[in-house]
SETORGU-313548 format. One record per residue (C-alpha): residue in three letters; x, y, z. Coordinates in steps of 0.05 Angstrom, whole numbers, plus 32768, in hexadecimal, padded with zeros to 4 digits. Layout:
residues N
ALAXYZ
...
This chain:
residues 451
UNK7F8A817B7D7D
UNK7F4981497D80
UNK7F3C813B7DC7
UNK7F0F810A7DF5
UNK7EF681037E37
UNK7F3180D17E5A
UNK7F1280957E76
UNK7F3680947EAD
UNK7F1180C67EDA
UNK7EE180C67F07
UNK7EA680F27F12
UNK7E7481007F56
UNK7E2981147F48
UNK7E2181587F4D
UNK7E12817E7F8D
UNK7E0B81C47FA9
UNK7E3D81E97FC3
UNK7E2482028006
UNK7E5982408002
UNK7E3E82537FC0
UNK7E0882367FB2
UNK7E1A821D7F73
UNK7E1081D37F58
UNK7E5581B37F4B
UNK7E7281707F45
UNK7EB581567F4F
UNK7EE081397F14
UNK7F1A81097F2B
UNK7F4F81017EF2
UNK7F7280BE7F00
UNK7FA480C37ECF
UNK7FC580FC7EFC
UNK7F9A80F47F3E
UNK7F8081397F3E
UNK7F47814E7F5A
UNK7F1E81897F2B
UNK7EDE81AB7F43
UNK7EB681B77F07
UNK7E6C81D97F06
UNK7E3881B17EEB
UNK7E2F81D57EA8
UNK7E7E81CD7E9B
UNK7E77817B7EAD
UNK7E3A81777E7B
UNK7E6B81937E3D
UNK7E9B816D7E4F
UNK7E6C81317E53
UNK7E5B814B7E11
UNK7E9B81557DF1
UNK7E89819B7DD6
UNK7ECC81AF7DF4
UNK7ED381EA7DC2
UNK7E9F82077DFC
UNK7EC7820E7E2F
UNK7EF782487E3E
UNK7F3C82357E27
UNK7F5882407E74
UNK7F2B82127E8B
UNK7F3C81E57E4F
UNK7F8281DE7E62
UNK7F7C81D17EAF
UNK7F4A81977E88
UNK7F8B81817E60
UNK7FBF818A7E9A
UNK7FA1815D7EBF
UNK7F96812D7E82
UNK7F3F81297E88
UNK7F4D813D7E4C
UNK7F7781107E1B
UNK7F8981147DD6
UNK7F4F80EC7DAA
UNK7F7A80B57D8D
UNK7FA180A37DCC
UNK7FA0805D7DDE
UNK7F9F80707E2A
UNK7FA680257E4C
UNK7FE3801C7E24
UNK7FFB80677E3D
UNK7FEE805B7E8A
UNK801480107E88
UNK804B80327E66
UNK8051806E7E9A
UNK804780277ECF
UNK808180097EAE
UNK80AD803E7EAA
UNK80AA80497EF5
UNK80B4800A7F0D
UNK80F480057ED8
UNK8104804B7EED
UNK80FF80517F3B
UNK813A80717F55
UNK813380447F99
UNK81497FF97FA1
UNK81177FD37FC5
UNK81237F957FF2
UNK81007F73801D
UNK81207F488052
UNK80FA7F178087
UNK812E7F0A80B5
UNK810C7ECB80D5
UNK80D17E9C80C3
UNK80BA7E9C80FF
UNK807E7ECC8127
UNK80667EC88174
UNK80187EC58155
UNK7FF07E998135
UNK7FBC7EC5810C
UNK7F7E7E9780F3
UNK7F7D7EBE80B1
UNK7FCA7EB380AA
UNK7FE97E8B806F
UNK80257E848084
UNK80437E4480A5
UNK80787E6180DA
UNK80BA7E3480E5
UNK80F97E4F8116
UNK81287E5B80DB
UNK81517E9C80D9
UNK81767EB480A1
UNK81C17E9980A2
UNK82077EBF80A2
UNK821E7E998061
UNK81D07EB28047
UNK81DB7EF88058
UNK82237EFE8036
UNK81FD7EE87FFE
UNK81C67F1A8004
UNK81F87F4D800E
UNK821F7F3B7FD1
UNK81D87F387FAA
UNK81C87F777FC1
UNK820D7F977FB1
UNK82017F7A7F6A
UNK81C37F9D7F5E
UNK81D37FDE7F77
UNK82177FDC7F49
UNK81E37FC97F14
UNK81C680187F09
UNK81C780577F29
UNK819A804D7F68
UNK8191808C7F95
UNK817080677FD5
UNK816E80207FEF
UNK813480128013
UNK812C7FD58042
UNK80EC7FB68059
UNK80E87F8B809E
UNK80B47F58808C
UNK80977F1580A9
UNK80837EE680C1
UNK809A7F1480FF
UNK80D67F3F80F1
UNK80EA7F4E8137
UNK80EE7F048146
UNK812C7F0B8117
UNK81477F478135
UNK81827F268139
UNK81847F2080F5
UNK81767F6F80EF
UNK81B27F838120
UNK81D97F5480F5
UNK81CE7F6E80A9
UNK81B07FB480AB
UNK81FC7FD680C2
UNK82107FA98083
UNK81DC7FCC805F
UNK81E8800F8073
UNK822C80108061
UNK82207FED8016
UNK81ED8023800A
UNK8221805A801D
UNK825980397FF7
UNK8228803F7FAF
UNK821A808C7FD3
UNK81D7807B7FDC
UNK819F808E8018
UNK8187805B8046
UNK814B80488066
UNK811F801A807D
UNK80D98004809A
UNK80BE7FC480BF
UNK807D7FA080C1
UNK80777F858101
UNK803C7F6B8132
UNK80597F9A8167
UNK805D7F7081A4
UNK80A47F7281A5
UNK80AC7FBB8192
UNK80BD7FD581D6
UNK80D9801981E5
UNK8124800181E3
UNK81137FD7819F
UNK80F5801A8183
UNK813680418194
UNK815B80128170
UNK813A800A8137
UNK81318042811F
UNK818480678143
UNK81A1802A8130
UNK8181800C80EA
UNK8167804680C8
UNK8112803480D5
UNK80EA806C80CB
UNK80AB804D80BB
UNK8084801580EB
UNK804F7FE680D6
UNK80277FCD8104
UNK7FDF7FA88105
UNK7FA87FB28136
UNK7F707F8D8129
UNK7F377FB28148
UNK7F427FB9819A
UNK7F497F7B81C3
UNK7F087F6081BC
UNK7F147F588179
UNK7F5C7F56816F
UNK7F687F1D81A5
UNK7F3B7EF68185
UNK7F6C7EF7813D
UNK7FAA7F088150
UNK7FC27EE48192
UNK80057EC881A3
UNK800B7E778196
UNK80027E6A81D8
UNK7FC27E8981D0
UNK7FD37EBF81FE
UNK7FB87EFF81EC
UNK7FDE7F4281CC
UNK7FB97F7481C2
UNK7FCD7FA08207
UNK801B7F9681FE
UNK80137FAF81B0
UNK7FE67FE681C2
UNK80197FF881F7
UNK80527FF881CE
UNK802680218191
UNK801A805381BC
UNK805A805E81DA
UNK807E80628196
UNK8049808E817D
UNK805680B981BF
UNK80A680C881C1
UNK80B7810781A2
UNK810480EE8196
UNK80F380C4815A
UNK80D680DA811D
UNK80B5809E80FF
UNK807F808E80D7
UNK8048805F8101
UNK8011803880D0
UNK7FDC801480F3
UNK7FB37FDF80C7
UNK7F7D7FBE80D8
UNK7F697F8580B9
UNK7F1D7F7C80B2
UNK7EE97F4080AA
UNK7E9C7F3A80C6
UNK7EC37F228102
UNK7EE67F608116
UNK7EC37FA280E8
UNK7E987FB38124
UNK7EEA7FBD814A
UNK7F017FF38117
UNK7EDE80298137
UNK7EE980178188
UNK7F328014816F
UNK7F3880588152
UNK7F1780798192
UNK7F49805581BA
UNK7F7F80778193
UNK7F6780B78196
UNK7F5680B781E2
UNK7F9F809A81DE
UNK7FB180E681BC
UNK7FDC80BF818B
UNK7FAE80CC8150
UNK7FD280F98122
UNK801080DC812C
UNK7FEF8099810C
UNK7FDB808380C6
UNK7FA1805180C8
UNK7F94801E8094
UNK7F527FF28091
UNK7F637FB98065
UNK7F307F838055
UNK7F4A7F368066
UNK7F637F138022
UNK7F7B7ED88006
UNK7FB67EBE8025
UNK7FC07E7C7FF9
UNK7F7F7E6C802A
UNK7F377E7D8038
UNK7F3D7EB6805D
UNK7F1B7EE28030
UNK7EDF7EB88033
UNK7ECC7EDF8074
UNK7ED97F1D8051
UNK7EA87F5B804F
UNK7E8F7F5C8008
UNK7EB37F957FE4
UNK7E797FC07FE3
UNK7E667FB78028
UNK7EAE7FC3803C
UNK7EB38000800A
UNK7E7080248038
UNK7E928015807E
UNK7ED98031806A
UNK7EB680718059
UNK7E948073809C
UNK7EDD806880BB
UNK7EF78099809C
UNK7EC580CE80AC
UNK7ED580B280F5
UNK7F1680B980EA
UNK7F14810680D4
UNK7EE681178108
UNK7F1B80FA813D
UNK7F5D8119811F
UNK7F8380E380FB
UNK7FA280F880B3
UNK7F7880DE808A
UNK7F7B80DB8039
UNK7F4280CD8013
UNK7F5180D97FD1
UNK7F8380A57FAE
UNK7FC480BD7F97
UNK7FEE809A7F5A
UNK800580597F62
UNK802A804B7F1F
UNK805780147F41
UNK801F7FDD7F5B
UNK80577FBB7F87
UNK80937F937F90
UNK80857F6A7F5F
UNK80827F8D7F19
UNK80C47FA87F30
UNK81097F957F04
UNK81347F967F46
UNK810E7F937F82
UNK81007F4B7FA1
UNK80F47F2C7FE4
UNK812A7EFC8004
UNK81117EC98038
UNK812C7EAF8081
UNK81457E6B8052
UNK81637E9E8025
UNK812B7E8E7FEE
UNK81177ED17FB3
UNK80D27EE87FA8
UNK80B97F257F92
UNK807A7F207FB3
UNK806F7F2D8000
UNK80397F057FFF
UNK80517EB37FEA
UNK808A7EA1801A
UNK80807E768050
UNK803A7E638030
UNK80307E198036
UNK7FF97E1E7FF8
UNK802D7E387FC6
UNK804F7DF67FC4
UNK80997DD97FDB
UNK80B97DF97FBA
UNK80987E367FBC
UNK80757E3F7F74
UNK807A7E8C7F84
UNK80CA7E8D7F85
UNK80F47EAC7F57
UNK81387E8F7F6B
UNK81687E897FAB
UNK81907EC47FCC
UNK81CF7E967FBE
UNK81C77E797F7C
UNK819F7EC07F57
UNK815F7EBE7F32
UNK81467E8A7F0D
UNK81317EA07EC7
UNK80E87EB57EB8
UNK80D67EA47F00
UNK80D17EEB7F07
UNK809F7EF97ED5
UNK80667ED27EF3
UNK80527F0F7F14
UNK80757F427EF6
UNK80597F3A7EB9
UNK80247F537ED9
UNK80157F977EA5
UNK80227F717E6F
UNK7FE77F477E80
UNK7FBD7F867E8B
UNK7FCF7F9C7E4F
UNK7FB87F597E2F
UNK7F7A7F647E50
UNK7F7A7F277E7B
UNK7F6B7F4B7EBE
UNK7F2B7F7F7EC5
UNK7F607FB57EDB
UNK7F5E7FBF7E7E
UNK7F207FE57E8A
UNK7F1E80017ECA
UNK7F1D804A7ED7
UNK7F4880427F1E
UNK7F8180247F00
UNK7FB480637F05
UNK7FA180637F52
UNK7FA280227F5D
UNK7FD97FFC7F32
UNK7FB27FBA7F25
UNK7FA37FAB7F76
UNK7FD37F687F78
UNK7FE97F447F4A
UNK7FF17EFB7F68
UNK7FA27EFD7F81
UNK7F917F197F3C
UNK7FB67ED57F20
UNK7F947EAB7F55
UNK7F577EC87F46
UNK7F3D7EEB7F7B
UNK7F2E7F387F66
UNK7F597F687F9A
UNK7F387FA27F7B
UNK7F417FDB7FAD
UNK7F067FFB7FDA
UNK7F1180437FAF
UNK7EF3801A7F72
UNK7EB380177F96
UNK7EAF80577FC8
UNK7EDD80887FA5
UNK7EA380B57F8B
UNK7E9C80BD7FDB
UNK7EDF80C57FE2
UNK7EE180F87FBB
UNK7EA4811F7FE2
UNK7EC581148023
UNK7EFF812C8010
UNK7EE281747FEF
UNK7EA781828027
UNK7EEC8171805B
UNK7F1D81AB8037
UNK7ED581D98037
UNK7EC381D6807F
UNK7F0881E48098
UNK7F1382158061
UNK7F5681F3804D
UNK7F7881FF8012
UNK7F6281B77FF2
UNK7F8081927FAF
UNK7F4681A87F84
UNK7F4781D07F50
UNK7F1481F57F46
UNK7F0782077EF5
């Protein structure tokens, strides 16, 4: 069979080996996110294409991991397929419920417009019966249910209300159950904790810390203008602490030229906290929120060099770190058939990131129907058509070599124009690097394979 060098892969220049002192670079394969040490004579055939050169074991690690595709393949039309299979084929229903419009801070790089509404009784019967529809609609193995804001625990109410509701739907299709909230934190006290996660299934917590309070009070402080970053920091690492709940806890901070200089204070405070490898960090640079926000913004390059200095921080101080990008053949909520987002006023989107978003319009130019009344038709397609348009080349995600790990970024800022290409476009050759000379000076077994 004719073959070709894939395009989706990524190389490093070469380097030596300090073990043995050979030259070598690394080879990321995108289409399957593997990881292949290759010496630099091998990387020249296969820049080469004399293939017939190398040894036919070698040759079919190549093809296993799919650096090596048949000639003919047209491979953007092969990896939007395998994308639109997934999100057609996930076993797992996903909904996302924000129990309240409401949240106890006013962030200056929010979007959102916050209102005391909470979702109604006759709203949740509704939801119930939409959700009861869905899951009698094809075999789902797992209904998972997102907490989301404006400020889910404002709504907890709400939560103590539906999620028994919930739990007991899923188990009447014989289904698993679970669940995970974004939340600010400053109402996730010990005795909230215990019940979300004995009571309503949460394993995973979401939580943003925006540098430490320096920075952080300066962003994200109550409406009163009080500040929060002690009482969320408290209540992180107390979570993070008890041994009698096995949750997941994701810190993300969100970064501008206003708070980058907070990233690193914040992740010594963690670690002198001991919590470290019972957190996942995120650094996520400030976007578009149907506002200016990203106007502030780190320019993608200059954002893609720090977040490789944090993350050499962050192995040095013992947080789990992952460098290298996994699959991500399902972008998010949006290029899902089934999955959608239902509001406090009972209001569809499949999109986390329109509702309560003055800029989108009244009504909400983003919605794709009401939890009482169903979908309205093709409302659901103005982002979910979101590989099709890739495939039409409209986007730069056509003819970009990230796109297995990354999914297309988002599609909404993609159609606003804004480009929410991820930092691994621009630093994963580092990535990459980092992650080897990690697995070589602990003497790990490490994810690449060496041919």
């Amino acid at each position: 069979m004719d073959m070709k060098l894939s395009r989706y892969h990524v190389v490093t220049p070469h380097f030596v080996d300090e073990i043995d002192q050979k030259s070598k670079r690394i080879v990321f394969a995108t289409r399957t996110a593997e990881m292949l040490l290759i010496d630099d004579i091998g990387w020249q055939i296969l820049e080469s294409e004399a293939f017939e050169r190398l040894p036919a074991e070698m040759l079919s690690d190549l093809v296993d991991a799919e650096l090596l595709v048949p000639s003919g393949e047209d491979e953007l039309a092969t990896m939007l397929s395998r994308n639109n299979a997934a999100a057609h084929d996930e076993d797992t229903l996903p909904i996302v419920i924000q129990p309240t419009a409401f949240c106890q801070l006013g962030c200056g790089y929010c979007g959102q417009e916050h209102t005391h509404r909470w979702l109604n009784r006759k709203h949740q019967d509704d939801l119930i019966d939409r959700v009861r529809a869905k899951l009698a609609l094809k075999r789902f193995r797992h209904l998972l249910i997102r907490w989301f804001g404006a400020e889910p625990l404002s709504g907890i109410s709400v939560i103590r209300s539906i999620s028994p509701r919930l739990k007991a739907l899923a188990k009447s299709f014989d289904c698993t159950y679970g669940a995970l909230i974004v939340t600010n934190g400053l109402g996730l006290t010990e005795k909230v904790a215990t019940e979300l996660v004995n009571e309503h299934a949460v394993r995973s917590f979401h939580i943003t810390l925006d540098g430490v309070a320096e920075f952080h009070d300066a962003r994200r402080y109550r409406k009163n203008g009080k500040a929060t970053f002690d009482q969320i920091f408290s209540n992180v690492v107390a979570l993070a602490r008890r041994k009698d709940l096995d949750v997941a806890i994701n810190i993300r901070t969100n970064v501008d030229r206003h708070n980058c200089e907070g990233v690193s204070p914040l992740l010594r405070m963690l670690a002198e906290a001991g919590v470290q490898e019972r957190v996942k960090y995120e650094i996520a640079p400030i976007h578009s929120w149907g506002n200016e926000a990203h106007m502030l913004s780190l320019s993608p390059l200059e954002f893609a060099t720090r977040e490789i200095e944090w993350l050499l921080e962050m192995i040095q101080l013992g947080f789990p770190v992952g460098c290298v990008p996994s699959l991500r053949p399902v972008v998010c909520l949006a290029v899902t058939p089934h999955g959608e987002l239902v509001d406090a006023t009972g209001t569809l989107f499949n999109c986390t990131e329109v509702p309560y978003v003055p800029a989108y319009g009244t009504p909400n130019r983003f919605a794709i129907g009401h939890v009482s009344n169903g979908e309205i038709s093709g409302k659901r397609e103005l982002l979910g058509d979101f590989n099709a348009r890739v495939g039409r080349g409209e986007y730069p995600c056509s003819s970009c070599r990230i796109l297995p790990v990354c999914g297309g970024a988002c599609p909404k800022l993609w159609m606003e124009g804004h480009e929410p290409c991820p930092s691994v476009k621009y630093n994963i050759e580092a990535r990459l690097l980092l992650s080897y000379a990690t697995s070589r000076i602990h003497r790990e077994p490490d994810s690449v394979q060496v041919t």
